[in-house]
N, C-alpha and C positions, 0 to 999 in steps of 0.2 A: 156620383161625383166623377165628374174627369181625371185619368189615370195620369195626363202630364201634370195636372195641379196639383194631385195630392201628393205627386215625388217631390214636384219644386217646392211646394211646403214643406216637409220631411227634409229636405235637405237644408234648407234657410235656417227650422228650426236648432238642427243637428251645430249647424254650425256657428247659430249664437249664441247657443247652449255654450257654445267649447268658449265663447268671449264673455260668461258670464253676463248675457243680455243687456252688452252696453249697447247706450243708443248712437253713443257716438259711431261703435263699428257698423250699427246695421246697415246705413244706404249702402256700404261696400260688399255685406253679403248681400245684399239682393242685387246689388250692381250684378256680381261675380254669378247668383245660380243664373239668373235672368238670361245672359252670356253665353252661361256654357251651356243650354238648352235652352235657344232663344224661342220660343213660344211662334213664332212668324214661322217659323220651320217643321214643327212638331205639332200645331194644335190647327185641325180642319175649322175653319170656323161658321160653315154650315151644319157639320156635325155636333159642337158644341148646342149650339141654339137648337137642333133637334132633340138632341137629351136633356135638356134642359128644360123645354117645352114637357117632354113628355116620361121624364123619370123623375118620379119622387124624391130620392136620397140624393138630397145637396145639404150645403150645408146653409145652417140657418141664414137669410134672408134679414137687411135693417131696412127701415122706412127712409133711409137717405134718398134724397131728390138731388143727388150727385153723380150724373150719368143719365144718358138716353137710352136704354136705364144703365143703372150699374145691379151686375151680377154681381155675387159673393159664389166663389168659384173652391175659396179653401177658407177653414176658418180657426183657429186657435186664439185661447185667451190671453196672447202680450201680439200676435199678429197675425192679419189676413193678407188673401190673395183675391183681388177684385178685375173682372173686365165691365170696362166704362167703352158703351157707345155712344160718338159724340154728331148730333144730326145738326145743332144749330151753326156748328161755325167757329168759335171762339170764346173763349172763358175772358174772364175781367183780367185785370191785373191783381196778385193774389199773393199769401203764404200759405202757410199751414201749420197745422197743430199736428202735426206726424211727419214720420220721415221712412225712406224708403227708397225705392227706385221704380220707373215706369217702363216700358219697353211698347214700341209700335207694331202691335199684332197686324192691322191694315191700316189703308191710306197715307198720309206725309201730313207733317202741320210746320207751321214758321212755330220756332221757339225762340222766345225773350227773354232774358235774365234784368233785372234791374235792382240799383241799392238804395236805399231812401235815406238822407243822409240831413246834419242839422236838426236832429227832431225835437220838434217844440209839443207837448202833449198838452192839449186846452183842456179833454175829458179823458176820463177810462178807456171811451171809446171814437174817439174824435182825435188827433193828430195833424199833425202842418212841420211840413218840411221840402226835401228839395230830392223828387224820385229821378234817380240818372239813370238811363241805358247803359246798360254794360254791354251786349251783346247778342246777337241773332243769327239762329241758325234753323239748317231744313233739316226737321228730320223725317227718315224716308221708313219706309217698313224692316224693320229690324233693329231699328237703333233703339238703346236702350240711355234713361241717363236716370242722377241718381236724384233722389227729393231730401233736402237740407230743412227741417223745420225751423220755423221762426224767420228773424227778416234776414238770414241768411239765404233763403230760399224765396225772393220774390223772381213772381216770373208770371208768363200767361204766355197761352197758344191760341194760333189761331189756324183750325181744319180743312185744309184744301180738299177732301173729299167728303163725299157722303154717304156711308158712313163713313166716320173714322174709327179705330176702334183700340183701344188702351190696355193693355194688362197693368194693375201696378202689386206691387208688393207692398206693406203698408204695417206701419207699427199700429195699435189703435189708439193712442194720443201717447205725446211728449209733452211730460208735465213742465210749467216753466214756459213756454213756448207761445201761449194765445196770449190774449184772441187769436183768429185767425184773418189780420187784417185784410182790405179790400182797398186797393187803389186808385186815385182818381190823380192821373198827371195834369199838372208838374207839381202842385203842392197838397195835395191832400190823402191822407190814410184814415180808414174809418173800420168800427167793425160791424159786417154786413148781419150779424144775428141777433145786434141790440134788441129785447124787451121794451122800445117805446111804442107802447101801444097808442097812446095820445097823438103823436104824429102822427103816425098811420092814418088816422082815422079821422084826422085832419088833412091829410093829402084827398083821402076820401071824399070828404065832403068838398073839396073842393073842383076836382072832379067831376063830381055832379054838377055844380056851378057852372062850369064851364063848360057843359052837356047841355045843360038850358040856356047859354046864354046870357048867364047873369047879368046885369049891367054894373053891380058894384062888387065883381070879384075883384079888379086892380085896386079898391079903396080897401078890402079886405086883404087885402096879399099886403098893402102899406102900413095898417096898422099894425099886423103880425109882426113884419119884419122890426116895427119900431120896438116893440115888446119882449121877439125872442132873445133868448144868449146865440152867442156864436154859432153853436152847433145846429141847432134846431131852427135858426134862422136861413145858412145855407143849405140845408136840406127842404126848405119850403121854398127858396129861392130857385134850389134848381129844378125842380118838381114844376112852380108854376112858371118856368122861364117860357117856353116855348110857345103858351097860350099869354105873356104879359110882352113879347114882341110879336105876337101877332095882330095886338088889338095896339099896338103905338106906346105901351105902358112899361118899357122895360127901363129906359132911361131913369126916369123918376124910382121905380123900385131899386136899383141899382144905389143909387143916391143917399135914400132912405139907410141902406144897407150898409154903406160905406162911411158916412157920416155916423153911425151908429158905431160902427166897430176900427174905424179907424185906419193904423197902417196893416194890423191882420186884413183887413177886407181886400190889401193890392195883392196879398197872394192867391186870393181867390178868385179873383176875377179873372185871371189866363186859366185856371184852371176848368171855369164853366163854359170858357170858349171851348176849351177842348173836349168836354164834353159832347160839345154840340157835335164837331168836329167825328170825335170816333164814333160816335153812334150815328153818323149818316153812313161812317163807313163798313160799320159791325153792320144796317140793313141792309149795304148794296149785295151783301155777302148773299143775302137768301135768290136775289136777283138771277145773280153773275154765275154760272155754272160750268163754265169752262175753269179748268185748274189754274193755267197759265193766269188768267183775269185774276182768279182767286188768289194767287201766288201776288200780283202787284199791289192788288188790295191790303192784302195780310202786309206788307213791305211800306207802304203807304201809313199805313198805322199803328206801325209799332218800330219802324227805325225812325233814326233821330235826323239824319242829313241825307242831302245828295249824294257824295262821293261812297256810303256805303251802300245806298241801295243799289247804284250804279252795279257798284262791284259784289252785289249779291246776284244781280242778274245774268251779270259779264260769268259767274261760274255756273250758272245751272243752263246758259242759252248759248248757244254758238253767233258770231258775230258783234257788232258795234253794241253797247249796250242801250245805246240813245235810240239807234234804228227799232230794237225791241220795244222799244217805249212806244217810240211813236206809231208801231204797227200794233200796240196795245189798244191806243187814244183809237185811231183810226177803225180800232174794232167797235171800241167802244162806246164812240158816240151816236148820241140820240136825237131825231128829229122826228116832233111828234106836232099837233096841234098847240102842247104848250109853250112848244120851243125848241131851242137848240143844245144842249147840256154832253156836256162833259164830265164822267161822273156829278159831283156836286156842284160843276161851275158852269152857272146858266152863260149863253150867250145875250152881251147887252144890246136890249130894244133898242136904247136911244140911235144906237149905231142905221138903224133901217137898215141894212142888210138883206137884200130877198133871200126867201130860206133857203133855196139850192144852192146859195152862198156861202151860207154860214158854216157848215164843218170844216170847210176848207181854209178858210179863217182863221177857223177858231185852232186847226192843228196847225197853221201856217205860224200863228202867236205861242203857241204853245211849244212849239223848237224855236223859237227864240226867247222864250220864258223859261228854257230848261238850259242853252247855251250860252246866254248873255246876246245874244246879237243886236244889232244897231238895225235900224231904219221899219219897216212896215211890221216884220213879225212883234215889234214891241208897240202895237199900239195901246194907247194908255188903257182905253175901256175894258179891253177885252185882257191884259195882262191885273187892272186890279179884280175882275172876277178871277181870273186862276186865284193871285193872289189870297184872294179871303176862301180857296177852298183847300181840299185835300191836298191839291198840286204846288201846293206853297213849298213843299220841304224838297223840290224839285229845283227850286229859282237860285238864277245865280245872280238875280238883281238886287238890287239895294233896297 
């Protein structure tokens, strides 16, 4: 067992002992030992992983698949001390069933806070309402903050390095508290460890359907959708979306769906765009390997407007914060056989365009799709691709 865990447990326990093990004070004692021996100062973290590799006496070990991996570093029966290494990138949007505090042993990530507000509960575990942004910050190595269970505590990160790597301090459930929902903005909460085995095994087969080619998965995905309840309809909905617009079938499914459930179904439909939306940008992540890109990405996906990304940039970069943008785009455009793109915003064919043209172009419209400007930079074609991608929450057009 590591000598700086086993103090920082001994003293967390010490000291919620003296608060009679409320849960309310615990993120403050972990805030506070976390703090006063920040783990980023005290704990080698090549030597941890060598001991840990190759000494026996740790403490017990759970089968959680929460972490790349997660260690159990200290352990007692109302709380542990865990390090989480994070190699994909970015967790969902999330709460939790425990509370605590986290601290950044290595790497930096954007952190979100958000509140889910209006809530209308369809299942136990199905939910609709209105998730806002509260706020986003960087945190760098040594910052520590505290974990609030329940929806006081929504948030999600996203990992600008690789690894990144987490100490948290961690009650092991807060009764009252769960599920431990999972967010899907702007209107949906769900919880990601429901027992529907039947779905599953229905995404399944459909899956395979669509591995072969089926020719009558869209008549199957229509019938479903006429038949499921709410819950279990948008979850086959969003499951077969990407394969029922790419065969021409999405319209009609959509239809099916909405006429079925009514005005519920208009909260849901901005919600499956956005789906679409962060998961091209949670992939560009595995991509993109430079921090700074990383940094835009993670800003892209998880603030709400222009004027604050701006001003998240304006504090971590020196200079205009528009000039960083555009020396972003300009890093990061691509021209290949398939085309011209912009992260997720192709350059439009119809324009004929010779290709040695096009990123020039396409970043010539894009400072004038982030500034409002008049005359060439806003040509229509190439301003409604930004439009329908990531780069939309950039515009200062109408």
């Amino acid at each position: 067992m590591n000598d700086h865990f086993a103090d920082l447990g001994r003293r967390v326990l010490a000291r919620w002992k003296e608060e009679n093990f409320s849960l309310q004070a615990f993120p403050e004692i972990a805030r506070g030992a976390l703090e006063e021996t920040p783990p980023s100062d005290n704990v080698e973290l090549g030597e941890l992983i060598r001991d840990f590799l190759l000494q026996d006496e740790q403490p017990a070990q759970s089968s959680s698949g929460f972490g790349q991996p997660e260690l159990i570093v200290y352990e007692h029966p109302r709380f542990y001390i865990q390090v989480l290494f994070w190699l994909d990138g970015t967790t969902d949007i999330h709460q939790h069933e425990f509370s605590g505090a986290f601290h950044v042993l290595q790497g930096s990530s954007i952190h979100t806070h958000f509140e889910f507000e209006n809530v209308q509960p369809v299942t136990a575990h199905f939910r609709m309402g209105d998730l806002r942004w509260r706020e986003t910050r960087l945190l760098e190595q040594g910052c520590t903050v505290p974990i609030i269970s329940g929806t006081g505590g929504i948030h999600s990160l996203f990992h600008l390095e690789t690894p990144s790597v987490t100490v948290v301090v961690r009650t092991q459930t807060d009764p009252g508290t769960g599920p431990q929902f999972t967010y899907l903005p702007p209107h949906v909460g769900f919880d990601p460890v429901q027992d529907d085995a039947l779905t599953i095994r229905r995404k399944q087969l459909l899956d395979a359907l669509e591995q072969t080619d089926a020719p009558n998965y869209p008549d199957l995905v229509f019938a479903m959708l006429e038949e499921l309840d709410l819950e279990r309809g948008f979850f086959i909905l969003q499951h077969a979306m990407p394969h029922l617009r790419a065969v021409g079938a999405w319209e009609e499914a959509w239809e099916i769906f909405q006429q079925k459930h009514g005005a519920a179904a208009e909260l849901l439909e901005p919600t499956l765009e956005e789906i679409i939306r962060r998961d091209g940008l949670v992939a560009m992540r595995g991509s993109v390997e430079w921090v700074e890109h990383r940094f835009f990405l993670a800003l892209l996906l998880t603030v709400p407007g222009r004027e604050q990304i701006l001003e998240m940039i304006e504090g971590r970069f020196p200079g205009p914060p528009l000039e960083t943008v555009m020396r972003w785009a300009a890093e990061l455009v691509e021209v290949s056989e398939e085309g011209t793109w912009l992260l997720d915003a192709p350059f439009p064919e119809e324009l004929e365009v010779p290709e040695d043209e096009q990123a020039a172009r396409f970043l010539e419209a894009l400072r004038g799709f982030i500034t409002g400007a008049d005359g060439r930079e806003a040509e229509t074609e190439i301003i409604e691709s930004l439009r329908r991608s990531s780069w939309k929450v950039l515009s200062t057009l109408p």
